[in-house]
C-alpha positions as CSV (number, residue, x, y, z in Angstrom):
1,X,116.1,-69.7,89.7
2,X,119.8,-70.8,89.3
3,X,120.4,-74.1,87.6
4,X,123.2,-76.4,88.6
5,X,123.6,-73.5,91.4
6,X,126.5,-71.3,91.7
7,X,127.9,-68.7,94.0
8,X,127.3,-65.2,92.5
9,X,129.2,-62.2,94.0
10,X,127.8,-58.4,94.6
11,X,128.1,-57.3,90.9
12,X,126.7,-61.1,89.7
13,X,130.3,-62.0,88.8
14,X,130.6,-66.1,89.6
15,X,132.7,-66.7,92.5
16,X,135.4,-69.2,91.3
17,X,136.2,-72.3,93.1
18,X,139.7,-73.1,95.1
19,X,142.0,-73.0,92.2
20,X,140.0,-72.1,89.9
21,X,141.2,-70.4,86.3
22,X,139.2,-68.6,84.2
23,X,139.4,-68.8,80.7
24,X,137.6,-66.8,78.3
25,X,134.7,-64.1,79.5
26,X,132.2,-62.5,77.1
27,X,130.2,-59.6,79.2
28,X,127.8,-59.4,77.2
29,X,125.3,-60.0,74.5
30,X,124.9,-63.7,75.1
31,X,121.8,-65.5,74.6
32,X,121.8,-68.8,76.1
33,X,118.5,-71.3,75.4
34,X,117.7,-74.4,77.3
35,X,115.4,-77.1,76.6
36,X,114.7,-79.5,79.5
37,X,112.7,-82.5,79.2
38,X,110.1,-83.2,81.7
39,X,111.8,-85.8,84.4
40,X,110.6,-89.6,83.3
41,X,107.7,-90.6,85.1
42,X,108.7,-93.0,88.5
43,X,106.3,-95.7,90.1
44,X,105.6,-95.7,93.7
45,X,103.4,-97.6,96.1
46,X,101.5,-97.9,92.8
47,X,101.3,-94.3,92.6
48,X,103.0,-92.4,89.4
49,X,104.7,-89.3,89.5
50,X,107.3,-86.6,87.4
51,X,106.9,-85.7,83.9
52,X,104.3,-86.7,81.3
53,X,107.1,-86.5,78.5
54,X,106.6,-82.7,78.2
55,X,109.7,-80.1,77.9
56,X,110.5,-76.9,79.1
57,X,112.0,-73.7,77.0
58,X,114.0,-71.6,78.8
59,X,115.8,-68.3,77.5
60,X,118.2,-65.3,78.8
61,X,121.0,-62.5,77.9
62,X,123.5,-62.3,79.7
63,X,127.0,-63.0,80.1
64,X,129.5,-65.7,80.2
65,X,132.5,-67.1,81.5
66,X,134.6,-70.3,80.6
67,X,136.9,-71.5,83.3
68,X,139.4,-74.1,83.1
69,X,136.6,-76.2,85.4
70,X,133.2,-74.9,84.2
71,X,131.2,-73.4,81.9
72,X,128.8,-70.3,83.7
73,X,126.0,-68.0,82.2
74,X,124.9,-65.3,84.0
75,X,121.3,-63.2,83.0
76,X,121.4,-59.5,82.6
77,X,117.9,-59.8,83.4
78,X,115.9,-58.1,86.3
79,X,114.0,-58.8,88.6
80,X,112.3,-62.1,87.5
81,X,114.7,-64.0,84.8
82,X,113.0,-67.0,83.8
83,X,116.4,-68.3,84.7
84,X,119.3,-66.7,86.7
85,X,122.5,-68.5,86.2
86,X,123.9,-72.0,84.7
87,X,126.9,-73.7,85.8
88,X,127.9,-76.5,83.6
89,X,131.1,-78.2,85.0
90,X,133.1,-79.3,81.8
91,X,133.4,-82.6,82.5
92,X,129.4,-82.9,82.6
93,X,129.2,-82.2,79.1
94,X,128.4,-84.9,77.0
95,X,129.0,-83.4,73.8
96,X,130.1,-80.0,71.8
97,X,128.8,-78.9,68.7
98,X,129.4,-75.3,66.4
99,X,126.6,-75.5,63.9
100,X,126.7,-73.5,60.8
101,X,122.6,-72.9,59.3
102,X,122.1,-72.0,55.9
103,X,120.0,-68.9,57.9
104,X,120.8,-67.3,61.1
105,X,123.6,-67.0,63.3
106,X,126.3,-69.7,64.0
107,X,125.7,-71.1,67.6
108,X,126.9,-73.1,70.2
109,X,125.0,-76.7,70.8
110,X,125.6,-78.9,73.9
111,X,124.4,-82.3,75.2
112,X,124.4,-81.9,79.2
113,X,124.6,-84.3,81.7
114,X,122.6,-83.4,84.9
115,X,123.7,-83.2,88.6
116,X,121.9,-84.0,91.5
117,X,119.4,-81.4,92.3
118,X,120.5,-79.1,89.5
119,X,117.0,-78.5,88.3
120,X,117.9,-80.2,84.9
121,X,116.8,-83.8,83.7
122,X,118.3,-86.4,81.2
123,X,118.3,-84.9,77.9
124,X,119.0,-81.6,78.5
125,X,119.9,-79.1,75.5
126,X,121.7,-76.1,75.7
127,X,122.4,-73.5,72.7
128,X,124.5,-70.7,73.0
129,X,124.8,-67.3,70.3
130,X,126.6,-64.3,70.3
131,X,125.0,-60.9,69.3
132,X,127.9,-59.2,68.2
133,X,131.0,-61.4,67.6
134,X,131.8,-64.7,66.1
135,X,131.5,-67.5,68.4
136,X,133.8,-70.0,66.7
137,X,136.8,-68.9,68.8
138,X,134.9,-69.7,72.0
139,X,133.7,-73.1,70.6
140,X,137.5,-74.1,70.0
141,X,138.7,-73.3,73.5
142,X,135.5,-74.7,75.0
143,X,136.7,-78.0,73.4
144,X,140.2,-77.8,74.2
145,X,139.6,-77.0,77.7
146,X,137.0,-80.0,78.3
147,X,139.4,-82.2,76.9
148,X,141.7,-81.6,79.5
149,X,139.1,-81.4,82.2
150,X,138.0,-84.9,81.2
151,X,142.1,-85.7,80.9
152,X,142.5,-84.8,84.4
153,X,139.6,-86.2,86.0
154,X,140.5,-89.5,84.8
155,X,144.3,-89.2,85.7
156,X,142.8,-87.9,89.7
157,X,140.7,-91.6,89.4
158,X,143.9,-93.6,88.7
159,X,146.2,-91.6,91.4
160,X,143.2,-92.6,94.0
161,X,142.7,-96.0,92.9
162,X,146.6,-96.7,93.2
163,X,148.8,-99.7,92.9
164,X,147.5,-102.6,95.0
165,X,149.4,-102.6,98.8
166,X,152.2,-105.6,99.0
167,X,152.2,-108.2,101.9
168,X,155.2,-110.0,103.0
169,X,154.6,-113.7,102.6
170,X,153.4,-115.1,106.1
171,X,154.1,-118.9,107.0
172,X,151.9,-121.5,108.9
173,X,152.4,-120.1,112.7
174,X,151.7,-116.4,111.2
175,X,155.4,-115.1,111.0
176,X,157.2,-114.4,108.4
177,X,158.8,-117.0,106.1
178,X,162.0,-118.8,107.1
179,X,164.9,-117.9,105.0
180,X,166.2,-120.8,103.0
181,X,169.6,-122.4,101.6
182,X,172.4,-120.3,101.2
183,X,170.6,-117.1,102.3
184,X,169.9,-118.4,106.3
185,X,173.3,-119.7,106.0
186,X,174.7,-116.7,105.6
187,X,172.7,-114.8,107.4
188,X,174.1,-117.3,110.1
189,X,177.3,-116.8,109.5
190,X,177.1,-112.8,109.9
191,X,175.6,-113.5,113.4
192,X,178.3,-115.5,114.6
193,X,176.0,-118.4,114.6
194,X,175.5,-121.7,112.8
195,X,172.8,-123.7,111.4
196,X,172.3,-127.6,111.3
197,X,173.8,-128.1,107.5
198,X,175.4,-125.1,107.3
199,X,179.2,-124.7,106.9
200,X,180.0,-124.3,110.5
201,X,177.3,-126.9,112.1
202,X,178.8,-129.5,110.0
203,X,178.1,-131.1,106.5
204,X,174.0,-130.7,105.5
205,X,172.2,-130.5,102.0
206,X,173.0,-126.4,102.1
207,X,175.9,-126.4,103.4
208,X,178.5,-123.9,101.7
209,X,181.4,-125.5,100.8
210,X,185.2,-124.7,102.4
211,X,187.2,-126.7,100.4
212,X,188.4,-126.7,97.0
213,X,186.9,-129.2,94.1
214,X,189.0,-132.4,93.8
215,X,192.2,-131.9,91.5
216,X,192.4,-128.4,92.8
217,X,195.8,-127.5,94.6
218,X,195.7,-123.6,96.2
């Protein structure tokens, strides 16, 4: 069973996605535990269906990979894995945690937000431990790199949202607006035409004056 599918190649390496980056890997001795809440029950034609408020515990070894888009386990485990791989994109968690107990090792706690037909509900948990290294390293780099998943994903929604489209004004009979005062009269006079009003279709409220102020000489 893969949850939140992903492509696996021959050797169970993921396959990445079109420009796709990978991050950190750790190839082995990764335990990765999942607790997934029963879905919340739904009412139809007055008949009730999904969970009863139950949850379900998953485990595996395996490996891992952090990407600069997702976050993918992989089980070691043949034939029948209660689980066989987990694709988290980055931007579906809702929250990171490195815990520290006062017994056992540190491990890695996430709040996960469920896609479509992933096979995981509301609510879902996931821990993650090393066997054999520290796992604050990966913690830090798993929180750097969301940050700038989320960064980007928000910066893609503002480029495709875009500035609103501009309309030239549009008069009564549906043209455009008439130009006005001195700019139709000059607009005129580059033609070689004139305008009632204008300097050379005699004196009007916009004309533009050829003669000097009274008191002026040249």
């Amino acid at each position: 069973m893969a949850l939140n599918w992903t492509m696996l190649s021959p050797d169970k390496s993921p396959v990445p996605l079109p420009h796709e980056l990978i991050i950190r890997t750790v190839d082995h001795g990764v335990e990765v535990s999942l607790s997934i809440p029963d879905a919340p029950p739904t009412y139809s034609n007055n008949a009730k269906a999904g969970g009863s408020g139950g949850m379900k515990r998953l485990k595996e070894w395996g490996r891992i990979w952090l990407t600069d888009q997702r976050l993918i386990f992989v089980s070691d485990a043949s034939p029948n894995p209660s689980f066989e791989s987990l694709s988290i994109p980055l931007t579906s968690l809702l929250s990171t945690k490195f815990e520290q107990p006062y017994f056992g090792a540190n491990y890695l706690a996430l709040d996960v937000k469920p896609t479509p037909e992933g096979g995981l509900t509301d609510g879902t948990k996931v821990e993650i431990r090393f066997k054999d290294k520290g796992i604050f390293e990966f913690a830090s780099s798993l929180d750097k790199t969301r940050e700038r998943a989320i960064y980007m994903k928000r910066q893609q929604v503002d480029e495709e949202e875009g500035l609103p489209s501009y309309s030239s004004p549009v008069g009564e009979q549906g043209g455009l607006t008439p130009l006005s005062g001195f700019t139709a009269a000059a607009a005129a006079a580059t033609a070689g035409e004139s305008l009632p009003g204008s300097a050379t279709g005699g004196p009007g409220p916009n004309s533009i004056p050829m003669d000097g102020p009274p008191g002026y000489e040249a």
